[in-house]
N, C-alpha and C positions, 0 to 999 in steps of 0.2 A: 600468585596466579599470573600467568602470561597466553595471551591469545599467539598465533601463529595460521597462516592459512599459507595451501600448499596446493598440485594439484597429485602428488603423488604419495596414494592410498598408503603404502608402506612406512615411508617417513609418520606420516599422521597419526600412525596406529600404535604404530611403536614409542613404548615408554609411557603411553597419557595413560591416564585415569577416566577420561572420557572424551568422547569426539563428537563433533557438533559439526550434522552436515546439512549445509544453507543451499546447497545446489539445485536448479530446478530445470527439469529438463525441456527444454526450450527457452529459458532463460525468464528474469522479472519483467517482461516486458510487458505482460498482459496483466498484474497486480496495479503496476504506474497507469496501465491506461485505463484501469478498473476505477483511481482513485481519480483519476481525471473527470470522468464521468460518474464520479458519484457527486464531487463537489459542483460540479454544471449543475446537476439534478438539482440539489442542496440549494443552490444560487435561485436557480427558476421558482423553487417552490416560494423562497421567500420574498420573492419578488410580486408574485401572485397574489400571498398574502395583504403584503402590503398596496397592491394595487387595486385589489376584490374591496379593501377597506375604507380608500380615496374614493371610491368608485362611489358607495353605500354612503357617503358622507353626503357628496355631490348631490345626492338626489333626491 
């Protein structure tokens, strides 16, 4: 099995047994910045935790 990536439909199609299409139209740029902003999220929340729990000790 060998990968190959192209941008012309023709070549692609011809010969495989199947074709695997990763294109998105407008490009990944909203995915990367989806996972940017889940790991902030992610970061914040455990930050909270641990700070809601210093907090609760302190007093």
């Amino acid at each position: 099995m060998f990968f190959e990536k192209t941008t012309d439909r023709r070549d692609a199609i011809k010969d495989a047994d199947f074709v695997i299409n990763t294109a998105m139209a407008g490009g990944h740029w909203y995915y990367e910045r989806l996972r940017q902003v889940s790991a902030i999220i992610l970061f914040q929340s455990m930050y909270w935790k641990i700070f809601s729990r210093c907090e609760l000790a302190t007093a």
